[in-house]
N, C-alpha and C positions, 0 to 999 in steps of 0.2 A: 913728883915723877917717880915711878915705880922704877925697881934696880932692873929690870929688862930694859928699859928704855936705855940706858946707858950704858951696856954693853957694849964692847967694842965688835962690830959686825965682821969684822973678818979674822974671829975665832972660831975652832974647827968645833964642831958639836964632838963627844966624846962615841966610841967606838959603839955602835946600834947594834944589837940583839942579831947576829950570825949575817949582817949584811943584808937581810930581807928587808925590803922596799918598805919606806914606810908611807902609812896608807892615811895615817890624821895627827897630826898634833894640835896644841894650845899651850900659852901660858898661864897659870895657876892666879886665882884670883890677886895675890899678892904681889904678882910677877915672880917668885922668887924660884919656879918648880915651873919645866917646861914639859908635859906629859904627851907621852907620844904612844902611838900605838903601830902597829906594822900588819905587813899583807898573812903575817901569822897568829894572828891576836892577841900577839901579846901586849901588854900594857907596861909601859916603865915612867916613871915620874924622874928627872935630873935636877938636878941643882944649876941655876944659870951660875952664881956665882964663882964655886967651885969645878965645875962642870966634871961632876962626878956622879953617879945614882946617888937617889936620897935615898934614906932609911924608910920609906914605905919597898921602895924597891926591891931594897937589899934583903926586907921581913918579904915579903910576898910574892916577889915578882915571879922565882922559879913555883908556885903554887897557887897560880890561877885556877881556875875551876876548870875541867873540862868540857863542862859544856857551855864556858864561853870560845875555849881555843879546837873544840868541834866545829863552832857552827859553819852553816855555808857564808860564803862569801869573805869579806873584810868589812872591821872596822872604819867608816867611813868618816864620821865626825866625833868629835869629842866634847861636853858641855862643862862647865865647872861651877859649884855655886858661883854668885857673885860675891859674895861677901868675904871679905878679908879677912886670913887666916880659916877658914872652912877649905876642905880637901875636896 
């Protein structure tokens, strides 16, 4: 059983990216990283366990590309390897 499975469900997800709507998540092959993204495109990885940003987040998140957080529309889904431990 992956550690998302056993979560307790009625924890609050930690504070999202300025309240903009989010538009796709997933959890991370591992369970361990719930990646979301928002109607602003931006993209953040959390930690279920800690339910804090992980360190891709914290290195990257404010330095997304711009011509991902130009394009039109939103982020709609999000894919992950399957393979455990791949980001």
């Amino acid at each position: 059983m992956c550690k998302a499975q056993t979560l307790n469900p009625n924890l609050l997800m930690p504070d999202l990216q300025d309240s903009v709507p989010l538009t796709a998540l997933t959890f991370s092959a591992n369970g361990e990283g719930l990646i979301t993204a928002n109607a602003s495109n931006h993209i953040a990885v959390y930690n279920v366990e800690t339910l804090s940003a992980s360190d891709w987040t914290r290195t990257h998140g404010s330095h997304l590309p711009s011509r991902l957080l130009n394009m039109p529309g939103s982020i709609v889904t999000i894919s992950v390897h399957p393979q455990v431990g791949s980001a």
